[in-house]
N, C-alpha and C positions, 0 to 999 in steps of 0.2 A: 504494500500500500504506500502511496508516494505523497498519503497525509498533505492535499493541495488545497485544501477548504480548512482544517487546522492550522496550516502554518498563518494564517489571513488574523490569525486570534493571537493579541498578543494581550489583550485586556477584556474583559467583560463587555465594554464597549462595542466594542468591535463583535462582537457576539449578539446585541442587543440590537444591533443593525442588519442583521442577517434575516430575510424572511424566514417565516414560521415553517414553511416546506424546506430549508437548507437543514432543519436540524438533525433530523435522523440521520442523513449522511454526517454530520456533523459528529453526533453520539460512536456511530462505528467509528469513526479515524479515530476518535480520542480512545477509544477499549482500547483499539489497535497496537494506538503509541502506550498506553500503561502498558497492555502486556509485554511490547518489544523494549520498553523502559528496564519493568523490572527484571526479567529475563539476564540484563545485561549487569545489573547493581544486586539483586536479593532485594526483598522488602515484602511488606502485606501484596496481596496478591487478591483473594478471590470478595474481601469486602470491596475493592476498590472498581471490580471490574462490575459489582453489581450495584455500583452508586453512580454509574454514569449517566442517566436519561435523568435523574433528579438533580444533580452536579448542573448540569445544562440547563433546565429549568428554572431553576434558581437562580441564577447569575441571569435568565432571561426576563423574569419576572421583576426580579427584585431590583432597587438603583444600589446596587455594591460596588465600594462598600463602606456608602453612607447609609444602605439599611446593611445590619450585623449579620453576618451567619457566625453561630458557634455548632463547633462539628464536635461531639462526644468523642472522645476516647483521641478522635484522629488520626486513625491509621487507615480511612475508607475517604481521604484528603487527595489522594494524587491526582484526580482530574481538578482537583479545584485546584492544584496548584498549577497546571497544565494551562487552564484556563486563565491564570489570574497573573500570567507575565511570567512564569519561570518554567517553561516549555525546556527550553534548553540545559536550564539548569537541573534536567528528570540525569541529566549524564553522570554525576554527583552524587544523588539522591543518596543519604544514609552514609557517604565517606566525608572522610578526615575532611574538613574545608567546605564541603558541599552544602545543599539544602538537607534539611531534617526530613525525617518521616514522617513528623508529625508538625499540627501547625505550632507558629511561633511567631510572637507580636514583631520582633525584631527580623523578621526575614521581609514582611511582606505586611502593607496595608490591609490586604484583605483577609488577613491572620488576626480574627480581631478577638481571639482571646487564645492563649497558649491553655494543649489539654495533652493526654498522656495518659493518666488514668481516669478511669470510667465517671460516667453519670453525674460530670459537672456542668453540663453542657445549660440544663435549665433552669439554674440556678444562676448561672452569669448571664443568661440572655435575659432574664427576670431584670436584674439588675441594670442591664444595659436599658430597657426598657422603662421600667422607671426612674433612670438618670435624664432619659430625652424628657419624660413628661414634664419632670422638675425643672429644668432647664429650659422647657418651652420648645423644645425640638421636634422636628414632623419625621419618624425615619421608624421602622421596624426591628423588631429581633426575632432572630431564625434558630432555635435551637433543635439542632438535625444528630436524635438520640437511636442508638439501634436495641433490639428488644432486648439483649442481652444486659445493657446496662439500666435497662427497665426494669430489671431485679434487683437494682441496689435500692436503699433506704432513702439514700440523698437526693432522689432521685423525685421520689413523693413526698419528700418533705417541699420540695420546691414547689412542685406542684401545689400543694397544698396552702404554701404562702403564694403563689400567682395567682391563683386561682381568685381572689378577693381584694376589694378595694382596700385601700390602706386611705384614709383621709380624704376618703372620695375620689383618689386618683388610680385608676389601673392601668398597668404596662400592656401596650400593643405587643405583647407577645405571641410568636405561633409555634408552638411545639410540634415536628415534625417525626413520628415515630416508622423509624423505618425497618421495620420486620423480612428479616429473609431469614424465617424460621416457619414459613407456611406457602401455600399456592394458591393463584385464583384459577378456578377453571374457566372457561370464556362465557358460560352463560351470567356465571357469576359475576364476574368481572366487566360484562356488560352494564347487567344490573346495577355495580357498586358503580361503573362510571357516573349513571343516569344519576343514582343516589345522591354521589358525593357534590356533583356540578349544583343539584338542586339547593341542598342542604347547603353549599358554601355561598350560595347565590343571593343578591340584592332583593330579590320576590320573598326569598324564604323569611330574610333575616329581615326583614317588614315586616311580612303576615305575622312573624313570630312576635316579634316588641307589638305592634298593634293589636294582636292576641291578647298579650299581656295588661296593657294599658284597659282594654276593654273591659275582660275578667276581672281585674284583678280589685279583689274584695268584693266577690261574692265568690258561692259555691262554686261555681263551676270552674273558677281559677283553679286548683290546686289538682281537680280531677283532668281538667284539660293538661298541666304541666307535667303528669303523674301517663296518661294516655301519649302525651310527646314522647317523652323518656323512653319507657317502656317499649311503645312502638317502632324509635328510635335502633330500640336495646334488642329490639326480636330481629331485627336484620344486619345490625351491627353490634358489634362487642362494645360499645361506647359509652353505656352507662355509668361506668365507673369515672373518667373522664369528664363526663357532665358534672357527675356530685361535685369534683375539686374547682367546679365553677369556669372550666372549658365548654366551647362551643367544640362538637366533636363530630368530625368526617372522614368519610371512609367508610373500611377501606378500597383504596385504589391500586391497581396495578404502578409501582411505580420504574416500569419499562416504557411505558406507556404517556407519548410526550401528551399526544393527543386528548388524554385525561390530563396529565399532572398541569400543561401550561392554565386550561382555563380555571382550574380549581383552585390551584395557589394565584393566579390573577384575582380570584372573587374572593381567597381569604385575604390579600392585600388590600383588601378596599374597606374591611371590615374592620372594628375597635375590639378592645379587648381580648382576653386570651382566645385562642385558638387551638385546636390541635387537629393535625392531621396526620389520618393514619394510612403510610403507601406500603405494599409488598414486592417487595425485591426476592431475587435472586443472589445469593452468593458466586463470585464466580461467571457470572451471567456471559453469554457470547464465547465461551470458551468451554469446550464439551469435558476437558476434563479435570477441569475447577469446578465443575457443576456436577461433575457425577461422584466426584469424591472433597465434597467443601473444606472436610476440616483437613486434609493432605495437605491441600491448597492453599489452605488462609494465608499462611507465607513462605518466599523461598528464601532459604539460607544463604544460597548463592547463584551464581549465574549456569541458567537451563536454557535447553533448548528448548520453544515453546511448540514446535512439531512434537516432539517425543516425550516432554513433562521431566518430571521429577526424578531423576534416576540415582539409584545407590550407587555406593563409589565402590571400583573391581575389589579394593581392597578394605575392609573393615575397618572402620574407625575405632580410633580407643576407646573405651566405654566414658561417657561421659558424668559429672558428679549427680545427676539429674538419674541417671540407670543406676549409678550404686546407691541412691537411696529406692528406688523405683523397687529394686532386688533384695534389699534389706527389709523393706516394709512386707513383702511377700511373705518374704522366710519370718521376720517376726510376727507376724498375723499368724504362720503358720504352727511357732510354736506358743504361742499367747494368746489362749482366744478373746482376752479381754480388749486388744488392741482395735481402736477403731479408726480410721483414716479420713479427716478431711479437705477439702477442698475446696476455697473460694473461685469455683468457675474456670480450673487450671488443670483438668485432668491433665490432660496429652504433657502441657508445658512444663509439671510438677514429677510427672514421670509416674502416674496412676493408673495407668489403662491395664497395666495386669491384674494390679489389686482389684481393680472395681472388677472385670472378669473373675478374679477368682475370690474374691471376697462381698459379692454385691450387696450382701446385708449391713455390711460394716463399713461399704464405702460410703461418704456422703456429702454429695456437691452442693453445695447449699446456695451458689449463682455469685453473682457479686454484693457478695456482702461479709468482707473482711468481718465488721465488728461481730454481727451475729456469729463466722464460723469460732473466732474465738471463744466468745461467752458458750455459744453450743457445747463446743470443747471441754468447756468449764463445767458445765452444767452433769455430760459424763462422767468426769472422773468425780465427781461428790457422790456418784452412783459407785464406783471405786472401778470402773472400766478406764481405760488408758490410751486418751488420745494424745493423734498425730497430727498436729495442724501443717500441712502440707501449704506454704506460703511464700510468695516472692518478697524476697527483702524490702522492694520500695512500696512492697500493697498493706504490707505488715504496719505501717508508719499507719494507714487508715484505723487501724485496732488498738492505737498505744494506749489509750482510756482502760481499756477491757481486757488488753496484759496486766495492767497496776491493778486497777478495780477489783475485776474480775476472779483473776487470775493469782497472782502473786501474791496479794493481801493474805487469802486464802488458803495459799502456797499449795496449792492443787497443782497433782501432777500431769501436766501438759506439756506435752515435748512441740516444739516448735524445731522444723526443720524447713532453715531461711536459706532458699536458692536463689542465685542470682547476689550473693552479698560483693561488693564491690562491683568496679566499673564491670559495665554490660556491652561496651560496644558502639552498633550500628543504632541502638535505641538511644542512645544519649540521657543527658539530665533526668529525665522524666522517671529513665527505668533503674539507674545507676541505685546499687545496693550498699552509699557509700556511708549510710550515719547507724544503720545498728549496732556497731559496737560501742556506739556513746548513747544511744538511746537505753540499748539494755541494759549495761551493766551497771547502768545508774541503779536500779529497780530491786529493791527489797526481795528474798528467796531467789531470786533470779541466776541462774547458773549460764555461762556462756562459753562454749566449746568451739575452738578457730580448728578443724583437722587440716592436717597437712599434703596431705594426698589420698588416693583409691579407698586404699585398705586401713589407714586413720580413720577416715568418713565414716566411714562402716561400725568402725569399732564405738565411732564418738557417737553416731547415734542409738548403738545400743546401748552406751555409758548412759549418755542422757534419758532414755529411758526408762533406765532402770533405778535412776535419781526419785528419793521421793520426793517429787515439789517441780518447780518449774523448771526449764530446761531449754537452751534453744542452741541449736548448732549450725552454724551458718558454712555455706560453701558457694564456687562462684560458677558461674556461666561452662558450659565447656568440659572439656575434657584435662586431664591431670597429668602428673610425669609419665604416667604407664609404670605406677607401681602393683604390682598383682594384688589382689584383693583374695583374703585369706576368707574360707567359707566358716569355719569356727568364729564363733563372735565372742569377743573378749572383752571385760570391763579395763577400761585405759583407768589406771592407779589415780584415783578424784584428787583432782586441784594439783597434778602432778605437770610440771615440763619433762623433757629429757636435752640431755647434751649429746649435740649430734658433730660436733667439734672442736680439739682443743688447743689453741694458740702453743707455739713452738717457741715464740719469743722469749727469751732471759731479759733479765734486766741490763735495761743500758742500750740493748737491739731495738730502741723504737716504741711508742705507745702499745701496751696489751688491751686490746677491743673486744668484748664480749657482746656480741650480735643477738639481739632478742627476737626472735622471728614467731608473727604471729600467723597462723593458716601457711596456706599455699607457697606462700612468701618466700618460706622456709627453703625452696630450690635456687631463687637466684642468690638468698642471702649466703648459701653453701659458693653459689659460683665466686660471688666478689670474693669472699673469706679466703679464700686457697690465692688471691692475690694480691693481701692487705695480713693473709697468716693469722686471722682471728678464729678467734671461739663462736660458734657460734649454737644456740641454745631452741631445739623445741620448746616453744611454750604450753602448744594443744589448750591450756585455759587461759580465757582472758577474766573469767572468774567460776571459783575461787582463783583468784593470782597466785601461782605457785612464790610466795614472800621466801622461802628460805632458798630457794635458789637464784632468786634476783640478790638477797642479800650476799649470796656467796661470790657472784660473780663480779658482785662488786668490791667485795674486801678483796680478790684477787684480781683486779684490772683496773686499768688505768681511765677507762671510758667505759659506757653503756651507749649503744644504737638499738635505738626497737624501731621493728619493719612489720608496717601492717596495711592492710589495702582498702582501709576505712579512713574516715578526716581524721588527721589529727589530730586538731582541738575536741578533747572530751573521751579521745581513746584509748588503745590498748598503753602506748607509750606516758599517757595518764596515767593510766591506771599503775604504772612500773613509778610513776615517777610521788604518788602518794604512799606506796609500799617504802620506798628510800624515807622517804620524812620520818616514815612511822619507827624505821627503824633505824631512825637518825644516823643516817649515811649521807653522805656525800661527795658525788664526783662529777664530772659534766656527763653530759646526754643527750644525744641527739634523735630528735623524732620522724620518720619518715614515714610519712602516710600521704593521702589524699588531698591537695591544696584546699585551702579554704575558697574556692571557688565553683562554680555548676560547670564542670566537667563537657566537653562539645560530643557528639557524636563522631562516629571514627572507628578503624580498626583498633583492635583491643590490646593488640601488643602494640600498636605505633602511641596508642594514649596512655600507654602504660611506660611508655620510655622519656615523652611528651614530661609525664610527673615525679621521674627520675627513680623509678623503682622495678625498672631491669636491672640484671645484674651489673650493667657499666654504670648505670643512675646511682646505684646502692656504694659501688667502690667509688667512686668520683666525688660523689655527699660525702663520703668517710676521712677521705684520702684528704680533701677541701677542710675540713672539719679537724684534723685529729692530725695534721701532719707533722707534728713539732715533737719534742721529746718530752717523758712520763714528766718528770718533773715541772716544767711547763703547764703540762694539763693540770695537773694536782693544784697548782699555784692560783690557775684560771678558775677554778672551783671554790677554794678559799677566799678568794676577793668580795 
């Protein structure tokens, strides 16, 4: 496809100027160019191919973007960026330097609120909406949520604050809920057209307020209101949507330019909340994103989009995501009390075998961080033994209901945090970089960093076998390719080990003892062998192994701790409150995660980027610690 009617789109504008018959050719080049985009970068894939005929719509309807779109989650965003002036910049998309995957205020105008995780979407468009009224401003807000993030809490709480005047003023908001978790078949889908054009239309939305005005205060208001709804409710699911004070339509095919242009035309012209309900497709226009969605939802790297998705000849390492996926199996298998959950993360959390072979015990409870925690909680008071199966940056939505809940309690809930430090191609949004200062602030709270494969394995059976809270965190990816032993072993509680010991005599140069926290622990071994330090597993960042921080500092001349969390409030904290407590002193150097929101990018170039490869780790060291012992001692005295 030589994409000759998209390249014409460099703005909304120029889209808006396009007769109404250009657009369906229009919708195909832009799938076109997503799929041939991601094909070439990796990225979300099969939400993005089925947001395209509403992407188009939208920017035709709407004046963007002085009226607002906020796009939930924003991973179903690439035609909108396609459309919105960064066509060219799809070349990029998800690398080092490039546009983000998801939107962002600071890339683009029409990015008018930065999102990444779920179900914020109509809460900020609320907001935008009632900032025009107060202000006196004429413009709309578009928040385009999909059904999946329609299972979180925050999601109806908005709702339920939009839904009603506040001081007699209510936001022109329109909630856009786009389902591609059902089908319309075409008689139906006729019908819902005929419906929704009615329902959204200038006649309806008269006869209805002139209804009202007439009725209203006698009997037959309330029976008429009650006969609307209802009758409303027998042909459309939209009852629910009414009570929180939405005018509610649908649903429409949202493939379907021919319905969506005049429907969102007629809800533009309309006051007050709104919600319209379209059904998509995942995947849509691409036969094998569509016969297998969730394969599809994203590609990890560059495919051929003739042939799809293919395994690599040679076996990948197993990654931290299968060694807990493998451990939860086998411990389900010898503990029937274990029960595994899931905030809406099977496939990504590594649960597709458990919930196969444990289906009673598994349980996905949608997006809703805070409930799966408190759920969690609410089992083991029963004295059953959960696994909150959790991404480090979703985990920050539940901090309430780990303290509250959880900890107060000191209920045994194993927390196992995947994705803890940097993530990658996901950037800021998904980066697992503050749970080791968030948790081990927290009363009962145990925190376990393993260092590789067969660590992993062992730490989360440590931690579960802990009575009280627990959360052991590991990152993205795969590890050294250390074997993974099938015996499960408790790792000795609140224990480091020394994994190497400094050769230097006194007089031969500063003696450095390397604290290494998680994974770390491999490059901090490569700098060590050419700086000749010690360098120390830690495996807890609490309980803090204190007698072995104390030891290595009555015999060295420095402490370095390496960890792949912020520094401010972590693991190298946490070494440097043990020294006071044991009134030690010597200098220290910290090396984690800059005090900064981290960019999207490959994971080893952002990791060398914040100086913690192995050349980062001896460079900081060597920079830091190059003078002689006595020296150091002196600089610590001062």
């Amino acid at each position: 496809m030589n994409f000759s009617l998209l390249r014409t789109i460099n703005s909304p504008a120029d889209l808006r100027r396009l007769p109404r018959t250009d657009l369906a050719k229009l919708a195909d080049e832009l799938r076109a160019y997503v799929l041939e985009s991601v094909s070439k970068t990796g990225g979300h894939l099969g939400s993005n191919l089925g947001a395209v005929e509403l992407t188009v719509a939208l920017h035709y309807v709407f004046n963007t973007p002085h009226d607002r779109l906020v796009w939930d989650v924003g991973h179903q965003t690439y035609p909108h960026k396609v459309l919105t002036g960064r066509r060219e910049a799809m070349a990029g998309l998800r690398q080092l330097g490039g546009i983000s995957g998801f939107p962002r205020r600071d890339e683009s105008e029409y990015d008018t609120f930065g999102t990444g995780h779920s179900s914020t979407s109509i809460s900020a468009a609320h907001g935008m909406a009632m900032a025009a009224k107060l202000k006196g401003e004429h413009r709309k807000a578009v928040a385009i949520i999909g059904d999946g993030s329609m299972t979180a809490g925050m999601a109806f709480e908005a709702l339920n604050n939009a839904g009603v005047s506040h001081g007699g003023l209510m936001g022109d908001v329109l909630v856009i809920l786009n389902d591609n978790d059902m089908s319309i078949s075409p008689p139906v889908g006729a019908l819902n057209k005929y419906l929704a054009r009615l329902m959204s239309g200038k006649f309806y939305g008269a006869a209805r307020e002139g209804a009202k005005s007439v009725l209203k205060n006698t009997p037959l208001y309330e029976f008429a209101r009650r006969f609307e709804e209802h009758t409303k409710g027998m042909v459309v699911p939209g009852t629910i949507f009414e009570e929180f004070g939405f005018n509610y339509v649908g649903p429409i095919d949202g493939h379907d330019l021919d319905a969506l242009i005049p429907t969102l035309e007629n809800l533009r012209s309309r006051s007050g909340p709104q919600f319209l309900h379209v059904v998509t497709k995942k995947g849509q226009g691409y036969k094998l994103a569509e016969a297998d969605p969730v394969k599809y939802h994203a590609a990890s790297g560059k495919f051929d989009p003739a042939v799809g998705f293919v395994k690599p000849a040679t076996p990948p390492k197993p990654t931290f995501t299968q060694i807990f996926g493998d451990w939860l199996c086998d411990m389900a298998e010898a503990d029937a009390r274990l029960v595994g959950i899931t905030p809406a993360m099977r496939e990504g959390s590594g649960m597709v075998d458990f919930h196969k072979r444990f289906p009673t015990r598994y349980h996905d409870v949608g997006i809703a961080e805070q409930h799966a925690v408190t759920f969690g909680a609410g089992l083991a008071c029963e004295g059953l033994k959960p696994v909150v199966a959790i991404y480090s940056t979703f985990l920050q939505r539940a901090y309430d209901q780990m303290i509250h809940d959880v900890a107060i309690q000191n209920l045994p809930v194993l927390f196992a945090l995947d994705r803890a430090g940097l993530v990658g191609a996901d950037g800021a949004t998904h980066a697992g970089n503050y749970d080791i200062a968030y948790t081990r602030c927290i009363p009962n709270m145990a925190l376990l960093t393993p260092a590789d494969e067969n660590e992993c394995r062992q730490a989360l059976y440590t931690g579960f076998q802990h009575d009280g809270p627990a959360t052991v965190r590991y990152p993205r990816g795969a590890g050294v390719g250390v074997p993974v032993q099938k015996q499960m072993t408790a790792l000795p509680w609140g224990k480091g080990e020394m994994r190497r010991e400094s050769g230097r005599l006194q007089g031969q140069g500063p003696r450095i003892a390397i604290l290494a926290f998680g994974t770390l622990l491999y490059p901090c071994l490569q700098a060590a062998e050419q700086l000749d330090a010690t360098v120390a597993n830690m495996r807890f960042v609490k309980p803090l192994d204190d007698a072995l921080v104390a030891e290595l500092a009555r015999t060295h001349d420095a402490l370095v701790t390496v960890e792949d969390g912020c520094v401010m409030g972590g693991a190298g904290s946490a070494v440097l409150e043990s020294l006071q407590a044991a009134g030690l002193s010597l200098p220290v150097l910290q090396l984690g995660l800059p005090d900064v929101f981290v960019e999207h990018g490959d994971p080893a170039k952002l990791m060398s980027q914040c100086g913690l490869d192995a050349a980062g780790i001896e460079q900081s060291i060597f920079k830091r610690f190059g003078g002689r012992p006595t020296l150091l001692r002196a600089a610590a005295n001062q």
